[in-house]
C-alpha positions as CSV (number, residue, x, y, z in Angstrom):
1,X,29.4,18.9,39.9
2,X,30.1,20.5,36.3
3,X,27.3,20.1,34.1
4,X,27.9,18.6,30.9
5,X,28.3,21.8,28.6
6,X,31.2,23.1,31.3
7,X,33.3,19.8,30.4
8,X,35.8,20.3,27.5
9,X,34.4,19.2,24.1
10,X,37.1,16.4,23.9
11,X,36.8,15.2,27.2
12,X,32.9,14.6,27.3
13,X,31.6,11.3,27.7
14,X,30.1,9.3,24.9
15,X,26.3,9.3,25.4
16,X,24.1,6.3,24.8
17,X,22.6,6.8,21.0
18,X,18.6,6.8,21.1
19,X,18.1,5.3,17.9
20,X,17.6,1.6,17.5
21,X,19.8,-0.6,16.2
22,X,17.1,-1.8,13.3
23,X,16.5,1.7,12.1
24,X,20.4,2.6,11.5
25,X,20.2,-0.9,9.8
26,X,17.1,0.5,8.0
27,X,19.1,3.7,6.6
28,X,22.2,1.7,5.8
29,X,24.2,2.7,8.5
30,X,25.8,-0.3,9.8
31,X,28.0,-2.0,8.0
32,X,27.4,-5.6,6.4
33,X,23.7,-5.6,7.8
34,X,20.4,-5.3,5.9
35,X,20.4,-4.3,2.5
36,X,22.8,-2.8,0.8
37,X,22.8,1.1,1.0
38,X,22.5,1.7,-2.6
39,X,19.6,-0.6,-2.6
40,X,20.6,-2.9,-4.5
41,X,21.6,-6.7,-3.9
42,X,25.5,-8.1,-3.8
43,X,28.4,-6.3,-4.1
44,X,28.9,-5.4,-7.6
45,X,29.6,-1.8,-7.6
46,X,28.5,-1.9,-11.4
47,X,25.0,-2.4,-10.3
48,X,25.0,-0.3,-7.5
49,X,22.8,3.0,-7.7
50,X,21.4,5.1,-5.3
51,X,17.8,4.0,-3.1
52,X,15.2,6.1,-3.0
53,X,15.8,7.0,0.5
54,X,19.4,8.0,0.0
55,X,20.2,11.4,0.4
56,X,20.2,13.3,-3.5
57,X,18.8,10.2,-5.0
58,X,17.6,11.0,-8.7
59,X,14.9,8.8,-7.8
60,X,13.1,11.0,-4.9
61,X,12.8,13.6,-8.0
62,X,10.1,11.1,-9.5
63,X,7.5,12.2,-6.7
64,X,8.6,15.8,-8.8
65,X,8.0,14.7,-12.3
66,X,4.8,16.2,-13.3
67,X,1.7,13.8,-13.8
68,X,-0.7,13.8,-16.9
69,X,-3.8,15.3,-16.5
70,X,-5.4,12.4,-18.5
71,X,-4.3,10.2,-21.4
72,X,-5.5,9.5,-24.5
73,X,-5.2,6.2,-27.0
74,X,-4.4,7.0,-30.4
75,X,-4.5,4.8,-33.2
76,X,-4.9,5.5,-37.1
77,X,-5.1,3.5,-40.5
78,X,-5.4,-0.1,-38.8
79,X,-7.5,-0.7,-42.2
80,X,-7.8,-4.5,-41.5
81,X,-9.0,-6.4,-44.8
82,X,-8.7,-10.6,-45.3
83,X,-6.6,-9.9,-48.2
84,X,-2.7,-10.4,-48.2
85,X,0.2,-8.8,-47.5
86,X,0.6,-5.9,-50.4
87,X,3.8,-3.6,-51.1
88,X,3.2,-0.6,-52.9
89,X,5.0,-0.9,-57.0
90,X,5.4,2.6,-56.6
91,X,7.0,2.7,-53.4
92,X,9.1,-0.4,-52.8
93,X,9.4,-1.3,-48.8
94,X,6.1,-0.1,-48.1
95,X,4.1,-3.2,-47.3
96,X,0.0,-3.4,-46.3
97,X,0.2,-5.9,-44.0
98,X,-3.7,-6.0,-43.7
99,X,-4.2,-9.4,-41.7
100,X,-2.3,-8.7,-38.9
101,X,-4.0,-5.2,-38.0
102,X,-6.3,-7.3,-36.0
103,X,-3.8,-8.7,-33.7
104,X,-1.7,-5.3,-33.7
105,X,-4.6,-3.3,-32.5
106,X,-6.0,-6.2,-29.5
107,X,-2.3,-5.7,-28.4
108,X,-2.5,-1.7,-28.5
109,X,-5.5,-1.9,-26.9
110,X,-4.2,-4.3,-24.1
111,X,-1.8,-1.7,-23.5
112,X,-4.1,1.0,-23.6
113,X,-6.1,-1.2,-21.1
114,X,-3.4,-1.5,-18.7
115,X,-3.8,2.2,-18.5
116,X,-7.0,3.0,-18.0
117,X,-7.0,4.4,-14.6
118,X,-5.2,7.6,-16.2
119,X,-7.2,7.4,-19.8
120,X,-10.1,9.1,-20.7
121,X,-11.0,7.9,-24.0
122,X,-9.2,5.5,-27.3
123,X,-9.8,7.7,-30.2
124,X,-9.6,5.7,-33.4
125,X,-8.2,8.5,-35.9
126,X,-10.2,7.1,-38.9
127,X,-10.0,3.7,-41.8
128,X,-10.2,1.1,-39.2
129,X,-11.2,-1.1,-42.4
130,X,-10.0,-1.5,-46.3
131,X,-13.0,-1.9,-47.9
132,X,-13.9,-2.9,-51.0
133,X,-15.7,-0.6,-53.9
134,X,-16.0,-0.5,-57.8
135,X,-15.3,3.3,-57.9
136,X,-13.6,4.6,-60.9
137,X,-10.9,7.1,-59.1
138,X,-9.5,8.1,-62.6
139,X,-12.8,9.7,-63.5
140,X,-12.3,13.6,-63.9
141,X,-14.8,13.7,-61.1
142,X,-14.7,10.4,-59.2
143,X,-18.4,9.7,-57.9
144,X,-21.1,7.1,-57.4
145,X,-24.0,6.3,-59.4
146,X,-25.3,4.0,-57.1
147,X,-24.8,2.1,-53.9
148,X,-21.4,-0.3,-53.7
149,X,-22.3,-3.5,-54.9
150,X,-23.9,-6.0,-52.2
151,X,-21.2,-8.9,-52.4
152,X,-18.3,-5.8,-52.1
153,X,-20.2,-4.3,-49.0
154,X,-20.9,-8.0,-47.3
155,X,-17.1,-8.3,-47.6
156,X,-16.4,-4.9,-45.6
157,X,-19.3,-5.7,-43.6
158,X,-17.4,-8.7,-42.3
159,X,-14.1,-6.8,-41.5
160,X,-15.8,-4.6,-39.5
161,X,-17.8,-7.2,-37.7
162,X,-13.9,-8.9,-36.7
163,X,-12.3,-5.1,-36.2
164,X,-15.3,-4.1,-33.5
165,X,-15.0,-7.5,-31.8
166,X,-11.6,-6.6,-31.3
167,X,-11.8,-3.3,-29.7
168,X,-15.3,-4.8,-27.7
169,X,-12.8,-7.6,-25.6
170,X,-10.1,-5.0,-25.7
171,X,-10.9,-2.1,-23.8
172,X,-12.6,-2.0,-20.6
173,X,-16.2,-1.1,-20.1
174,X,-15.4,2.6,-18.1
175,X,-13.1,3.8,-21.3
176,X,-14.8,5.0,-24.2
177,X,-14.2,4.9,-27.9
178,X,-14.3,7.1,-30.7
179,X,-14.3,7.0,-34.2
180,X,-13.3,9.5,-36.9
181,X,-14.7,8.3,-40.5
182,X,-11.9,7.4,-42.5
183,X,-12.3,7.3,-46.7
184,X,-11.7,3.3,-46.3
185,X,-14.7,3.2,-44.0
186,X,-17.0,5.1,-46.4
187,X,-17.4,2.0,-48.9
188,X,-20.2,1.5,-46.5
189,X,-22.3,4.3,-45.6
190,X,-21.0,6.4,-43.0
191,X,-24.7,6.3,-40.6
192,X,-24.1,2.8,-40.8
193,X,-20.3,2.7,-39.9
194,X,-20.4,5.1,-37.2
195,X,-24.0,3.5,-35.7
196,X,-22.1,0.1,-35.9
197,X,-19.3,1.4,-34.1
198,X,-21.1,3.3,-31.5
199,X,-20.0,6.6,-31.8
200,X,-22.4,9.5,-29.8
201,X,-26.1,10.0,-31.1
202,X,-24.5,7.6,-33.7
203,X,-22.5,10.9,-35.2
204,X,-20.1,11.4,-37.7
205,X,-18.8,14.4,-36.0
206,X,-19.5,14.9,-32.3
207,X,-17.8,16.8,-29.3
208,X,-17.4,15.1,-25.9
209,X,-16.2,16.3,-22.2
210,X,-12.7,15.6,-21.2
211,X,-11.2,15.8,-17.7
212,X,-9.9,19.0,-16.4
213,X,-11.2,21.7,-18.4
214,X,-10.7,20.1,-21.8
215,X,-12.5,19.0,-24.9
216,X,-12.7,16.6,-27.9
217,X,-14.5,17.2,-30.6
218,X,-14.1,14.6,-33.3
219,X,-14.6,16.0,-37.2
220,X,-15.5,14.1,-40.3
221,X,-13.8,15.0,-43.2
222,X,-14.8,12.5,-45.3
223,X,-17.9,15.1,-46.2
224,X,-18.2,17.2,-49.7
225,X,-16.8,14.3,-51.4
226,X,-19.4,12.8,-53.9
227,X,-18.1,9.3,-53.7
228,X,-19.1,9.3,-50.0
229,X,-22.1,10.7,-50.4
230,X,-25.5,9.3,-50.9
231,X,-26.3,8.6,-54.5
232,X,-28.4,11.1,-56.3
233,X,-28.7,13.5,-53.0
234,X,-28.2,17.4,-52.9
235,X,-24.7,16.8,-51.2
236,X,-23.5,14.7,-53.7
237,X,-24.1,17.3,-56.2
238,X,-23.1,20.0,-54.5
239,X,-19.6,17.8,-53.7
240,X,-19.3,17.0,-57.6
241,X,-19.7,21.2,-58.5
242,X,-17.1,21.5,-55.8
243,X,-14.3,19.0,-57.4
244,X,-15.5,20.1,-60.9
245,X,-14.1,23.9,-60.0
246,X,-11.4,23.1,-57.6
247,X,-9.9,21.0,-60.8
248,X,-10.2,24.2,-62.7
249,X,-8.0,25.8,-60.7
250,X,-3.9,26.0,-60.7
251,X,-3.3,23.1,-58.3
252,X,-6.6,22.0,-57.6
253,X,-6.1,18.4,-59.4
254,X,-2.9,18.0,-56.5
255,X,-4.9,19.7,-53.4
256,X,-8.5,17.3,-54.5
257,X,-7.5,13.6,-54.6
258,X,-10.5,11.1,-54.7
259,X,-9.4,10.3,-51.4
260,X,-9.7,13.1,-49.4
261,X,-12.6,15.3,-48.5
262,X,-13.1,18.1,-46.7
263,X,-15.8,19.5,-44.1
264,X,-19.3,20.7,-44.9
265,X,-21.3,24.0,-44.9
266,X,-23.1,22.5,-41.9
267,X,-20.4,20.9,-40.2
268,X,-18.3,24.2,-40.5
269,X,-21.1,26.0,-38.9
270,X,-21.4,23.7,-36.0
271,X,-17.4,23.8,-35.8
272,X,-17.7,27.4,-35.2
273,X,-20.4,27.1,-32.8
274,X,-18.8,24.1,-30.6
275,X,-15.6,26.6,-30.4
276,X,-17.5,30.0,-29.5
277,X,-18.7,27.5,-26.6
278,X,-15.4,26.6,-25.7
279,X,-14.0,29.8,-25.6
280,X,-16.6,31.2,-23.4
281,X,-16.3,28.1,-20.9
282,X,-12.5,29.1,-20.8
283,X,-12.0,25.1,-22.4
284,X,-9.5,23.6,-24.0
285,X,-9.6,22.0,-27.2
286,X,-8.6,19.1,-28.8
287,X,-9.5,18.0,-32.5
288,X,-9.7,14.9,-34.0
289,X,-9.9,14.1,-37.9
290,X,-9.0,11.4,-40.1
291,X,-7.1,14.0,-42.8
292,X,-4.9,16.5,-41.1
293,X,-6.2,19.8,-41.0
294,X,-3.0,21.8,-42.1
295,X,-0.7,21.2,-45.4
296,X,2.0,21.2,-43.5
297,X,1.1,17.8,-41.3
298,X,0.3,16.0,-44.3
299,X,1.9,15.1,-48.0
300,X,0.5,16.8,-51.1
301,X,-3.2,15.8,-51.9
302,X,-3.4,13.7,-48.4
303,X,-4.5,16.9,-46.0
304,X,-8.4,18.0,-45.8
305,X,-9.7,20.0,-49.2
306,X,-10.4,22.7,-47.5
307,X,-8.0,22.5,-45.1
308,X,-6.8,26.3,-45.5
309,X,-10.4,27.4,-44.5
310,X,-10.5,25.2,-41.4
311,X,-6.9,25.7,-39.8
312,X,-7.0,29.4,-40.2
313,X,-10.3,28.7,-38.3
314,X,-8.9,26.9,-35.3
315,X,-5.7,29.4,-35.6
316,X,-8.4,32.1,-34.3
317,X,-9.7,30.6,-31.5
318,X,-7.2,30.5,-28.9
319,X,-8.8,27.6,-27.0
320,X,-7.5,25.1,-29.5
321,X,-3.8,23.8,-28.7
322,X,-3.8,20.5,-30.7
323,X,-5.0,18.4,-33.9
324,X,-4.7,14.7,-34.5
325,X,-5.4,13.1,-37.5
326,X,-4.2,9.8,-39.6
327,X,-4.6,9.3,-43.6
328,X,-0.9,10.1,-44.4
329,X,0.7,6.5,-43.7
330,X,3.9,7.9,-43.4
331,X,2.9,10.5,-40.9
332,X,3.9,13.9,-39.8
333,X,4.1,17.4,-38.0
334,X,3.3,21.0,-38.7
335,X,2.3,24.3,-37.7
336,X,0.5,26.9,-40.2
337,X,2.0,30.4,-41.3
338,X,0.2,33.0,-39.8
339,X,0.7,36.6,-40.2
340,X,2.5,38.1,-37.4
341,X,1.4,40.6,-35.0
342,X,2.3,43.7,-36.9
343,X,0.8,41.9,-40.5
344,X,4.4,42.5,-42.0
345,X,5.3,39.0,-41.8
346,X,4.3,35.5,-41.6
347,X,5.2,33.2,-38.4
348,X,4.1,30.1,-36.9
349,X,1.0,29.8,-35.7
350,X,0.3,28.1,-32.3
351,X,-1.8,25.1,-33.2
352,X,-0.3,21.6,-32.7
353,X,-1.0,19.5,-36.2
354,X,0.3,15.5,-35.9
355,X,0.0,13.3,-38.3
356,X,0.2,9.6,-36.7
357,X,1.9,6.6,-39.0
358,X,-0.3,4.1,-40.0
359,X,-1.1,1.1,-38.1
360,X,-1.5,-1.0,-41.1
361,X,2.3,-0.3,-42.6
362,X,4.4,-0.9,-39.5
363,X,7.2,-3.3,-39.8
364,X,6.7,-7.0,-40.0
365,X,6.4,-7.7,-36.3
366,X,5.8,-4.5,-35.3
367,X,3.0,-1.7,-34.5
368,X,2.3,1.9,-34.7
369,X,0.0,3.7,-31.9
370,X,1.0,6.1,-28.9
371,X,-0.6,7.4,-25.7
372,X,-1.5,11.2,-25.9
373,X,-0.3,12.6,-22.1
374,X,-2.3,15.9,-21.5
375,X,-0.8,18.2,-19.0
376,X,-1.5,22.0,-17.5
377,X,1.1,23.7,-20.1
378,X,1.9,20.6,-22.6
379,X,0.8,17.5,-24.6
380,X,3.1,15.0,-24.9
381,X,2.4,12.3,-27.6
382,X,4.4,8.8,-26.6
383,X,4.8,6.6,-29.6
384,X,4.7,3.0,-29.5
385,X,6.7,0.8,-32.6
386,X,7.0,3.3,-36.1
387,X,4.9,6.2,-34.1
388,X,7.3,8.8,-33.8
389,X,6.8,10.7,-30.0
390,X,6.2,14.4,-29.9
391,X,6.6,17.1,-27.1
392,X,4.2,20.1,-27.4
393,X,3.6,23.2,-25.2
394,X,0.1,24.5,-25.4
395,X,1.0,27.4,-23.1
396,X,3.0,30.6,-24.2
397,X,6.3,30.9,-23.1
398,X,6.4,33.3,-20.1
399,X,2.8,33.5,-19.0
400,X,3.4,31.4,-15.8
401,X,5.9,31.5,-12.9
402,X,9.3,30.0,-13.2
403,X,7.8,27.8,-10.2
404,X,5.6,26.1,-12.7
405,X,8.8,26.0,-15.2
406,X,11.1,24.2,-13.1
407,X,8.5,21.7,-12.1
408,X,7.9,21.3,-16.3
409,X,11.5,20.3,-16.0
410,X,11.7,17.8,-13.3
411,X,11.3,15.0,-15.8
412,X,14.1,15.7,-17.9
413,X,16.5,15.9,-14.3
414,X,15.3,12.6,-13.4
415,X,16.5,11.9,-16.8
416,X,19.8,12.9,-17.2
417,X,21.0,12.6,-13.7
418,X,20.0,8.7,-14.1
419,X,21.8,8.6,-17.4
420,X,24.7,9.5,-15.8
421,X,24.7,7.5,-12.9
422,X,24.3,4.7,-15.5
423,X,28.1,4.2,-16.3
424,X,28.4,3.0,-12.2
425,X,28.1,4.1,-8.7
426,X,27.0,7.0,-7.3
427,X,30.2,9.2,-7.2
428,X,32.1,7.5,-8.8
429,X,32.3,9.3,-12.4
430,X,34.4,12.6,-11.8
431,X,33.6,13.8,-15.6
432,X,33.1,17.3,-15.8
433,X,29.3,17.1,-16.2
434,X,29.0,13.8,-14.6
435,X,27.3,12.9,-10.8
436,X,28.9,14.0,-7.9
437,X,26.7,11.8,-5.7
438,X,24.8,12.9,-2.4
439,X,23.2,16.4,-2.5
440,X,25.6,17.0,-5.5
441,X,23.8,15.4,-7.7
442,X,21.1,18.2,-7.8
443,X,23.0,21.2,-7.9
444,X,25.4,20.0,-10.3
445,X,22.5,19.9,-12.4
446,X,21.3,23.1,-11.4
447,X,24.9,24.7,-12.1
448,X,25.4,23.0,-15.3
449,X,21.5,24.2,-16.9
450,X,21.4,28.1,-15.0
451,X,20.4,30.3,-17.6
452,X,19.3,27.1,-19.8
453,X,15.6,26.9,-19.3
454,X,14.1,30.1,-21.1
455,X,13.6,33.7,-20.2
456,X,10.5,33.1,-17.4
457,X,13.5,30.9,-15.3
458,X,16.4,32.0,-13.4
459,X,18.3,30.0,-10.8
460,X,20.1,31.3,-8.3
């Protein structure tokens, strides 16, 4: 008797198929039974796309898309105060809407919550209250000659009773919070504020442990002020000597607003010495203020005094990748000018500096926080409401494989093979650029970005 492979291909029987009936239905491969093989219910083709277990499905490339590290909660200027709603005469549109910071930050902080098993820490970027003070800001050099008046510190004492009863129902127990001083908060004395609020040892600048190989440390630059400083002590009068010359100087009235403030003599030391430590744990850093630490994050007059000293600073030590800070309602973004390699030239330097918008100024109805995703090679800041969203590599360009670049991609695949597959079916848009459906899907992509994705990639 011939055996099976000696009969002619067209005249072999049909054998019995081995696989069950209910997993072909499973995979979609019998017609009119189970669900639908785009995985989605009825029959409109409109709102048809491809199931995760269909072959080339964008979807199976979000088990690719890279995972943070650890997150982060960000929020800045919520500066609640039982005062109404104020718009700026200067500045028409700009509203303080100060009541409704309360409710804006239990429902960041909700959101925040419903994170938690990715976030690390909430880091409140500084004015979490108004205030309320006597000062005279138009002196020559704004100061105090004694303490803010009891009734005017009762007030603030009050907001910041309702503002930490707010974050104590709103996060979880596991996730901590910390506090930058903001110049709002220092219409109470700072030791007060930051023992209030709980920060570390009770601090006003502090470094903590992240996951991962990284590391916070939190900055006060609220210091060498003399309206924030005790009445009568040395740093007041050293911080009144320092406004005094800076005001001598071409610019110094613009650079030294009675708002700002800068770090200390012993703060900058202990700076140093918290980033020597970083450096020779091969850490990461990230640094947390309440005025950015670069002029070119912030407005005129809103960044730290002294913020040329610190930034070239943290330019030096390559174990910084990233600063966050508040003060400037309107927010921003920079980088410092730092000579280039040869000294000819100036470039930008590698140091992330963002500015968040202010809680307290968001549309009527609205919000302003974001989540701060850390990864290997980036940081990627999401916004929520008026906070704008920010993309930053940490990593030079070239220093790991092309591996680790394509997977740095995956997310932005996912993206745009799902916004094309939006307009309809899979396969059904024959655009040039547009899904081919099936296996096509991926390799159109790959074909249509070869050569895209920077000198450490090439596809072939």
């Amino acid at each position: 008797m011939p055996t099976a492979s000696a009969i002619a291909p067209h005249r072999r029987p049909l054998l019995p198929s081995f696989t069950s009936r209910a997993r072909r239905v499973a995979r979609g491969r019998v017609r009119g039974a189970g669900p639908s093989c785009y995985g989605q219910p009825g029959n409109d083709p409109g709102k048809k796309r491809p199931s995760i277990q269909s072959m080339g499905s964008a979807d199976r490339l979000e088990v690719m898309r890279a995972k943070p590290l650890f997150t982060i909660g960000l929020f800045a200027d919520a500066q609640y105060a039982d005062k109404d709603d104020h718009e700026r005469p200067s500045e028409p549109g700009r509203v303080k809407r100060f009541r409704a910071s309360a409710d804006r930050l239990a429902a960041a902080l909700a959101d925040f919550r419903s994170k938690s098993e990715s976030m690390a820490c909430v880091v409140n970027l500084g004015d979490l209250i108004d205030g309320y003070n006597d000062d005279d800001v138009a002196a020559l050099v704004p100061t105090r000659t004694g303490p803010v008046p009891a009734h005017l510190a009762e007030k603030s004492r009050a907001d910041l009773r309702v503002m930490r009863s707010v974050i104590r129902r709103g996060v979880g127990a596991a996730t901590p919070v910390y506090h930058c001083v903001g110049n709002h908060d220092c219409n109470l004395p700072r030791e007060e504020v930051c023992e209030f609020l709980g920060n570390p040892r009770s601090a006003a600048y502090f470094g903590v442990k992240l996951p991962r190989g990284w590391r916070l440390l939190v900055l006060d630059t609220t210091e060498v002020n003399p309206r924030y400083e005790t009445p009568g002590s040395e740093a007041q009068a050293l911080g009144e000597a320092y406004v005094k010359s800076a005001k001598s100087e071409p610019g110094g009235s613009e650079r030294v607003k009675p708002w700002g403030g800068g770090l200390g003599p012993t703060q900058t030391r202990w700076l140093e010495n918290e980033l020597e430590l970083a450096t020779e744990r091969n850490e990461k850093v990230i640094v947390a203020s309440h005025c950015a630490l670069s002029r070119t994050a912030a407005r005129p007059g809103m960044s730290a005094w002294d913020a040329d000293a610190i930034s070239a600073l943290l330019e030096a030590r390559e174990c910084v990748k990233v600063c966050v800070a508040g003060h400037d309602h309107p927010g921003g973004y920079g980088r410092t000018l730092v000579p280039d390699r040869e000294g000819t030239h100036r470039t930008f330097g590698r140091v992330h500096y963002v500015t968040l918008e202010a809680m307290l100024e968001a549309p009527e109805g609205g919000t302003s926080y974001a989540v701060m995703e850390v990864f290997d090679h980036e940081v990627v800041v999401k916004g929520v409401g008026a906070c704008t969203s920010r993309r930053l590599r940490t990593s030079k360009r070239g220093v790991f494989t092309g591996v680790a670049s394509f997977g740095e991609r995956m997310g932005d695949v996912v993206d745009e093979i799902n916004s094309n597959n939006a307009g309809g079916p899979a396969g059904g848009d024959d655009s040039p650029g547009g899904s081919t459906g099936g296996d096509g899907e991926l390799i159109a992509w790959i074909n249509r970005n070869r050569g895209k994705m920077g000198p450490d990639v090439e596809i072939v």
